[in-house]
C-alpha positions in Angstrom: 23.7 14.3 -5.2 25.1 15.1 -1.5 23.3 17.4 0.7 25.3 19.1 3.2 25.3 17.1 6.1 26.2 17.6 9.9 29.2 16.8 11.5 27.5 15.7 14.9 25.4 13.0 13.5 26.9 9.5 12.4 27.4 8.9 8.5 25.3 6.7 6.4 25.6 5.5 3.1 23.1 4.7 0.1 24.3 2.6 -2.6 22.1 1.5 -5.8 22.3 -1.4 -7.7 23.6 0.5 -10.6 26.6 1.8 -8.9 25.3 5.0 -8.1 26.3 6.1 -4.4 25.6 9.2 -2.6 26.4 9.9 1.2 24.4 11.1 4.2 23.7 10.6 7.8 22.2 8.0 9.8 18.4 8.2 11.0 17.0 6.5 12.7 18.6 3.0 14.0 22.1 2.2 13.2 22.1 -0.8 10.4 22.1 -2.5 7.0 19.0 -2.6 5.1 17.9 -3.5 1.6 15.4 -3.5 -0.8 13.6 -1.9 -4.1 14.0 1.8 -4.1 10.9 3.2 -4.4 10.0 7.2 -3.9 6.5 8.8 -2.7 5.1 12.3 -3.9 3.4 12.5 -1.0 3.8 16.5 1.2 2.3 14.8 4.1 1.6 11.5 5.9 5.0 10.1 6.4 3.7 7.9 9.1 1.0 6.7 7.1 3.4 5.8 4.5 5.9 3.9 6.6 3.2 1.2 8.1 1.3 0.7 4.9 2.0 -3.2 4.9 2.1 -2.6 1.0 5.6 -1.1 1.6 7.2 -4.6 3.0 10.3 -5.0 2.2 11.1 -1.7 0.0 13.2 1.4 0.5 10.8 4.7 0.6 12.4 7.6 -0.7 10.2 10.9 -0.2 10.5 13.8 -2.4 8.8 16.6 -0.2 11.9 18.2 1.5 11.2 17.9 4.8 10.5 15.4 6.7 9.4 14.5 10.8 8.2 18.2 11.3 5.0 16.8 13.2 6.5 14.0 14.6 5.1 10.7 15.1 1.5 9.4 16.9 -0.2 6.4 17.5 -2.9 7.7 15.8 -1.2 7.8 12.6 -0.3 4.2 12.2 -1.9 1.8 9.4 0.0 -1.4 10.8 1.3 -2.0 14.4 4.8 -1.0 13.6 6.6 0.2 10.3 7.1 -2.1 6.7 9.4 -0.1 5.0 12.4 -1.7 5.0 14.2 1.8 4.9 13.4 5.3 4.8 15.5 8.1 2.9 14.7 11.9 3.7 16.7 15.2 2.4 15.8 17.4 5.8 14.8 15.8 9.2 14.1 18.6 11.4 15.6 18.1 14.9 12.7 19.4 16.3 8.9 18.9 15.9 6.1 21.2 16.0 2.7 18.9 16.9 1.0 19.0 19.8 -0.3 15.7 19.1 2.7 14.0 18.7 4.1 11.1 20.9 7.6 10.9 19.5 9.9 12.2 17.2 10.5 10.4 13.5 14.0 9.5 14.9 12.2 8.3 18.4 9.8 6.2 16.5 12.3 4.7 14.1 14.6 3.7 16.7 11.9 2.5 18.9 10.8 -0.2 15.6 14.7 -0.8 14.9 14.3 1.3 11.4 17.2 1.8 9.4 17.3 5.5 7.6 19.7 8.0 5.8 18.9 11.9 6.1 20.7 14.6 4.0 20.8 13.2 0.3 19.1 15.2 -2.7 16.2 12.8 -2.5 14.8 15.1 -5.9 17.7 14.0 -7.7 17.8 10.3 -6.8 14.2 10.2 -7.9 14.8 11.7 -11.4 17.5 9.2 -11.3 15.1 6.2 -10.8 13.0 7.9 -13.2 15.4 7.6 -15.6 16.8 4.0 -15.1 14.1 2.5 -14.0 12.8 1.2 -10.2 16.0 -1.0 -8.8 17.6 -2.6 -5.6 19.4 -0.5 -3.1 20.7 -0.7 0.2 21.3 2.2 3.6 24.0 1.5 5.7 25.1 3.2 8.8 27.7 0.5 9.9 29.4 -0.6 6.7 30.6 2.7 4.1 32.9 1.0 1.7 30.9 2.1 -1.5 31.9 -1.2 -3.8 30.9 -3.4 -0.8 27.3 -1.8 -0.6 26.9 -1.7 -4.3 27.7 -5.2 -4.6 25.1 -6.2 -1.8 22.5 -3.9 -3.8 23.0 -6.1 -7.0 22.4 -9.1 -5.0 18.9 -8.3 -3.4 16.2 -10.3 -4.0 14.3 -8.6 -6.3 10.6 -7.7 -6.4 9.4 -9.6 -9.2 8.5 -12.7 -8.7 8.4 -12.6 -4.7 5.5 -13.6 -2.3 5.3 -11.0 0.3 1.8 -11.0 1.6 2.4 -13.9 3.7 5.2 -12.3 5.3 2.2 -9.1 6.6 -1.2 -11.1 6.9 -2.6 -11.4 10.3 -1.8 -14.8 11.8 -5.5 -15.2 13.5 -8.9 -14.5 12.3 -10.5 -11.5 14.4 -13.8 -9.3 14.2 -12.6 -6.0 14.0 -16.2 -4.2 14.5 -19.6 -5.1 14.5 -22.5 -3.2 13.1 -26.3 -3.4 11.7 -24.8 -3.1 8.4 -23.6 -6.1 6.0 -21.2 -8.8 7.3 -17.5 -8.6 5.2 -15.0 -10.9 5.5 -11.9 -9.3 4.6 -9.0 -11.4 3.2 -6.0 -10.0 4.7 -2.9 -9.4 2.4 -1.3 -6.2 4.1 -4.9 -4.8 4.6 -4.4 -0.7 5.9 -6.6 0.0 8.8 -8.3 2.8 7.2 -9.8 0.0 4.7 -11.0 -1.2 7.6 -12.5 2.1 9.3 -13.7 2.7 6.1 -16.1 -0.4 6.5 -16.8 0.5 10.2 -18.0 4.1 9.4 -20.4 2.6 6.9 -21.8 0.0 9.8 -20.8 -3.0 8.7 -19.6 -5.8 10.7 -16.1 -6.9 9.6 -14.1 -9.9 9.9 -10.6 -9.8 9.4 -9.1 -13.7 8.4 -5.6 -14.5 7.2 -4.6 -14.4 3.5 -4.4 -18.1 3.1 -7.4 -19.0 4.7 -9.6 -21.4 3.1 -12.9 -20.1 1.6 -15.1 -22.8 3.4 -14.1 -21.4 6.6 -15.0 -17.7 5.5 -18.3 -19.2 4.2 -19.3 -20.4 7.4 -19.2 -17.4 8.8 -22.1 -16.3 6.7 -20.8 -13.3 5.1 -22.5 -10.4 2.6 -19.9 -9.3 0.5 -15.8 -10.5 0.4 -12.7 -8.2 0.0 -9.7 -8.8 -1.1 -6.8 -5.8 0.5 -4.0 -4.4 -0.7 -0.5 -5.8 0.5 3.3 -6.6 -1.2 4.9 -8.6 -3.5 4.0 -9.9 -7.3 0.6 -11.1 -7.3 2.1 -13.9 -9.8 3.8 -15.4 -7.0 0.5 -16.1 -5.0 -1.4 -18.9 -7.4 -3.4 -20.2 -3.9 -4.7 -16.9 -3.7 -5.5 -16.2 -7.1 -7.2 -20.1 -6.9 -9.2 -18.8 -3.6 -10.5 -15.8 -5.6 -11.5 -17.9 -8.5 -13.8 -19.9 -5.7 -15.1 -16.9 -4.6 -16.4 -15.9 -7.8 -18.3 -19.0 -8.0 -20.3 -18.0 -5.1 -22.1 -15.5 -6.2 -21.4 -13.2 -3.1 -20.2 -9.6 -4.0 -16.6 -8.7 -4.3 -14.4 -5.7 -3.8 -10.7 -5.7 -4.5 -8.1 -2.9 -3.8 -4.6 -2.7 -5.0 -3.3 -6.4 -5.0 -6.8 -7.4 -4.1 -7.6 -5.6 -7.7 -4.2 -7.7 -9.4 -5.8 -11.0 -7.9 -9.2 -10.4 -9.3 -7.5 -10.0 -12.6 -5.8 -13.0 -12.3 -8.2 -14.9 -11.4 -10.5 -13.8 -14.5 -7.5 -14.4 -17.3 -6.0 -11.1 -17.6 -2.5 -10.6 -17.0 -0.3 -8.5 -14.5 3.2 -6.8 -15.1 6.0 -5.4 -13.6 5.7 -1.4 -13.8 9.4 0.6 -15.0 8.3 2.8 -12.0 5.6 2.5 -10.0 2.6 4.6 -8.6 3.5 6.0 -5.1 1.7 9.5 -3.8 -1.3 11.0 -2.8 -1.9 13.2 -6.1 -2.1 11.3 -9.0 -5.0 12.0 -11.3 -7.7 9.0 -12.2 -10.8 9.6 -14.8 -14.0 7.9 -14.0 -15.0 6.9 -16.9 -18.6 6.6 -16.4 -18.7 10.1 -14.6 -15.9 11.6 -17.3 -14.8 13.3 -13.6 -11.0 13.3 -12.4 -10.3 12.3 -9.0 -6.9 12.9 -7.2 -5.8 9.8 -5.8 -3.2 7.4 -3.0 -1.6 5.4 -5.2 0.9 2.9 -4.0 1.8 -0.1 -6.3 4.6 -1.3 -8.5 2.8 -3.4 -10.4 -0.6 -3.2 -13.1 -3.3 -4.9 -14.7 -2.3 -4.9 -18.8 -4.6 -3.5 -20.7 -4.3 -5.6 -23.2 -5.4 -8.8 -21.7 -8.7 -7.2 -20.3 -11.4 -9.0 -22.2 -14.2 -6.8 -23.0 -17.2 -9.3 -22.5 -15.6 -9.9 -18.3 -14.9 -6.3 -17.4 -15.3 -3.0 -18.1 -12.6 -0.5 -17.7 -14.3 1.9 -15.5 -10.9 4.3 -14.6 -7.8 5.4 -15.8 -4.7 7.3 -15.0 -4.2 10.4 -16.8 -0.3 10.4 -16.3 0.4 7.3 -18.4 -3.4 5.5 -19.1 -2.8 2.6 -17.0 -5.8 0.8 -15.6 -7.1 2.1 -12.3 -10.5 0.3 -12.1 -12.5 -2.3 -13.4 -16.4 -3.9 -13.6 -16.8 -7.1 -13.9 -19.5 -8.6 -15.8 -19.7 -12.0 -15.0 -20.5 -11.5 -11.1 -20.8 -8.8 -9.0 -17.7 -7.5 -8.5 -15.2 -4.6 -8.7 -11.9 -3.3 -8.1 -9.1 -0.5 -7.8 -6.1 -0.3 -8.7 -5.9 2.8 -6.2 -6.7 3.6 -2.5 -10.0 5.2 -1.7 -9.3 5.3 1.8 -6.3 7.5 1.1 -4.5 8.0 4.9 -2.9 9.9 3.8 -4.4 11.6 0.6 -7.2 13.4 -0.9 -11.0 11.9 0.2 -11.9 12.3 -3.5 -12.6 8.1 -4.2 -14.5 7.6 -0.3 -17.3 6.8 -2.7 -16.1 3.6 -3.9 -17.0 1.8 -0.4 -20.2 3.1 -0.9 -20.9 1.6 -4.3 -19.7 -1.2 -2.9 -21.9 -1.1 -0.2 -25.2 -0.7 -2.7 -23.7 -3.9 -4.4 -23.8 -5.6 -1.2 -27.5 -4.4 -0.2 -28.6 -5.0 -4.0 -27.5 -8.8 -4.3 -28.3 -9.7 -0.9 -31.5 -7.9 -0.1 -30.1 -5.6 2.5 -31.5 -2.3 3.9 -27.9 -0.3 4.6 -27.7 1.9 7.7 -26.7 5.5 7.9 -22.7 6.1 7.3 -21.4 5.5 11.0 -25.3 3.6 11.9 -24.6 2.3 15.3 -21.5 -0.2 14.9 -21.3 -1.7 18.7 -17.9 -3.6 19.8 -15.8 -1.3 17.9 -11.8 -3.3 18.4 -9.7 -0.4 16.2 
């Protein structure tokens, strides 16, 4: 699975947890690093990708070819600095062509002390994982003995069964915008600042609290509607969370959950959560409204799903699906006003196929609450982000 490499750049090694071990060079900064191995289909948005807080503490393997041709910006960033724990690339051009651009990839990762390999058939590997099944692996650049690095693959923490949102949530609550529209409170778990622009854009005024933050305080603040973001780690491992979305059920305010915000409503109403053989990473992956019968092309970025199984018809309606493999990708709930997604609608990076979603959201909002909405982008004043 080696890609030709150059003989000016320093060597790197990435070793599975399976004893698979292919060679490369380093990118980025000069290291150890370890985590799932996890790839994305995605041809563009790198950047994105990297500082999606989702990502904590997992390798990201892309499969488009080249990668750092447009460099990096500040403009592109979903968090203040990279979660991956790693990045693995086939090609990483030398040289960028982007006007735009602050920094190249290899500026920007060294800049955030990122660890990276370049020059492996990243194709292959993912055919590989494919195959086997999403496991551990580790990139180093400091230490090539190929047992060693095999060994410290196999004893990674693994995903399953790990809390990770803690480890991404912001530490204060903050307003991020305010606006004539509704007033969300927006549990943070890894939340992507597109979520939040996507709010912003619609007028509302959003406040940003920590994941563990308890509800009374968020209900002081008078909000319209609550939503719980995306973020990392097994949604089984957060029972305060999934006990703070059972309260917020039991206030009759409208809710919206994406991603692990989606897992925690689930939780919360009965319905179980599992471990996916390979997860959902990409911006083209195909999802079927099912009230609509129409097929959107969706960001997808999660390792783990609701089981279908468990949904109890007379709580929630499926109201998506993928068409790759028919895992859930949206839900209704019956019981309150509430829905979730299992996708992102805010894409960054990806197709803007799903914007609606906030919208629907937003009618919720007016409908239970007796609001008038604004105009998409109607006059939000203090804009922070």
């Amino acid at each position: 699975m080696a890609h030709a490499s150059s003989t000016t750049r320093d060597p790197a090694t990435l070793a599975l947890a399976d004893g698979t071990v292919v060679d490369g060079i380093a990118l980025g900064t000069r290291g150890l690093t370890g985590g799932e191995l996890c790839f994305n289909t995605s041809m563009t948005g790198y950047q994105e990708i990297m500082t999606d807080p989702s990502y904590y503490g997992q390798l990201m393997m892309m499969t488009q070819p080249h990668i750092g041709n447009y460099g990096a910006s500040a403009d592109d960033m979903e968090a203040e600095s990279p979660m991956v724990a790693g990045f693995i690339v086939r090609d990483y051009p030398r040289r960028h062509s982007n006007p735009q651009a602050d920094e190249t990839l290899e500026a920007f990762m060294q800049r955030h002390n990122l660890v990276g390999i370049a020059g492996v058939d990243t194709r292959a590997l993912v055919r590989h994982v494919r195959d086997k099944g999403v496991m551990n692996a580790v990139i180093s650049s400091n230490e090539l003995d190929a047992e060693t690095l095999v060994q410290k693959a196999k004893g990674w923490p693994r995903m399953a069964g790990r809390e990770l949102a803690s480890k991404v949530t912001v530490e204060e609550s903050y307003t991020f915008c305010e606006g004539e529209g509704p007033r969300i409170a927006v549990y943070d778990f890894g939340v992507k600042k597109n979520i939040l622009r996507s709010f912003r854009r619609r007028g509302c005024t959003v406040r940003v609290v920590p994941g563990e933050t308890d509800l009374g305080d968020v209900l002081d603040w008078n909000p319209d509607g609550l939503f719980f973001s995306n973020g990392p780690g097994d949604p089984r491992a957060m029972p305060d969370a999934v006990e703070t979305v059972s309260e917020a059920i039991d206030t009759g305010l409208p809710l919206f959950g994406i991603c692990l915000g989606h897992q925690l409503l689930s939780l919360a109403q009965g319905f179980e959560v599992y471990k996916m053989y390979v997860g959902h990473r990409g911006a083209n992956h195909p999802v079927k409204n099912l009230g609509t019968e129409q097929v959107e092309v969706t960001t997808q970025n999660h390792g783990f799903a609701v089981d279908p199984e468990s949904i109890d018809p007379e709580v929630a309606r499926v109201t998506h699906v993928n068409l790759n493999d028919d895992t859930i990708e949206g839900l209704r709930f019956k019981r309150f006003a509430g829905m979730s997604l299992q996708y992102h609608p805010e894409a960054s990076p990806g197709p803007h196929d799903s914007h609606y979603h906030f919208d629907r959201f937003m009618e919720m909002v007016a409908e239970e609450r007796g609001l008038a909405l604004p105009e998409e982008g109607g006059a939000p004043v203090a804009a922070t982000a």
